[in-house]
N, C-alpha and C positions, 0 to 999 in steps of 0.2 A: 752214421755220418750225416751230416747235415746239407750240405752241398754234393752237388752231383755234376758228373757231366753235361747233363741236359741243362744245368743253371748256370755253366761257364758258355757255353753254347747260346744260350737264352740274355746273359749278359752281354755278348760280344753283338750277339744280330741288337741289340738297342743302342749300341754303342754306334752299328753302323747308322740306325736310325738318325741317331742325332747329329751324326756326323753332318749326313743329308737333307737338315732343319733348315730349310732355306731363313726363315725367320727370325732362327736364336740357333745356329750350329754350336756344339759342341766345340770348348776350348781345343786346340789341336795337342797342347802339353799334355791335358786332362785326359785325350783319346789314349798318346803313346803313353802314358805310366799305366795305363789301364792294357793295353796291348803288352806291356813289359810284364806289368804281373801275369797275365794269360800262359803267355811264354812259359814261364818259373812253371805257371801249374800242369802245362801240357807236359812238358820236360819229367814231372816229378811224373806223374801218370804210364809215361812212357818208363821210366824205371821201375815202378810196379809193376806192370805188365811185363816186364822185362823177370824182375824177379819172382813173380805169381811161376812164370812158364820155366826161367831154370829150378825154381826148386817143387813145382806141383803142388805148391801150395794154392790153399782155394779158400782163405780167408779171405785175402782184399783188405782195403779199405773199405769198402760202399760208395766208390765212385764211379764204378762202373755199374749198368746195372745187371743184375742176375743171368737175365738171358744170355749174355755173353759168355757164360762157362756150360761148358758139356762134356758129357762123360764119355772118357777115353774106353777104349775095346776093354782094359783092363778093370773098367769100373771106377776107378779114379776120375775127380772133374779138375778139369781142366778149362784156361783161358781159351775159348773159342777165336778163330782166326789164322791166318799161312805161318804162322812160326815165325813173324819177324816182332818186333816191339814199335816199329815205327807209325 
C-alpha cells in the first residue's frame, strides 16, 4: 500500500500549518474537505482494526505499520493494543 498512516498524520500536521500562514492561510473550505476526507479514512481504519482483531486476521492493508501486530501466547499475530478499535 502506498499511503500510510504516518502520511495521513503528516498531511494533517501541514494542513494545520497552513492553516496558521499568517501571510497566505489556507482556504478554510479547502482545510474542512480535507478534514472531511481524514474522517472517511480514520473511520475506515478504525474498521479494520476492528475487523484484523474479530477475525485474527493479520494481513491488513499496510496502513498501519508492522510493529503494531504481536504474537499472541498462542503464536498467532495479532493487532497490538487494549482490545477496543477506537
Amino acid at each position: 500500500m502506498k499511503n500510510k498512516i504516518s502520511d495521513l498524520r503528516n498531511h494533517l500536521f501541514a494542513t494545520l500549518e497552513a492553516l496558521q500562514d499568517e501571510t497566505k492561510p489556507m482556504d478554510l473550505d479547502r482545510a474542512r474537505a480535507i478534514a472531511e476526507v481524514a474522517t472517511v479514512v480514520v473511520e475506515s481504519a478504525k474498521a479494520e482494526v476492528l475487523f484484523l482483531k474479530t477475525t485474527d486476521n493479520v494481513q491488513g492493508s499496510g496502513f498501519f505499520p508492522e510493529d503494531m501486530k504481536t504474537i499472541g501466547n498462542d503464536g498467532q499475530r495479532r493487532i497490538a493494543g487494549n482490545g477496543s478499535a477506537q
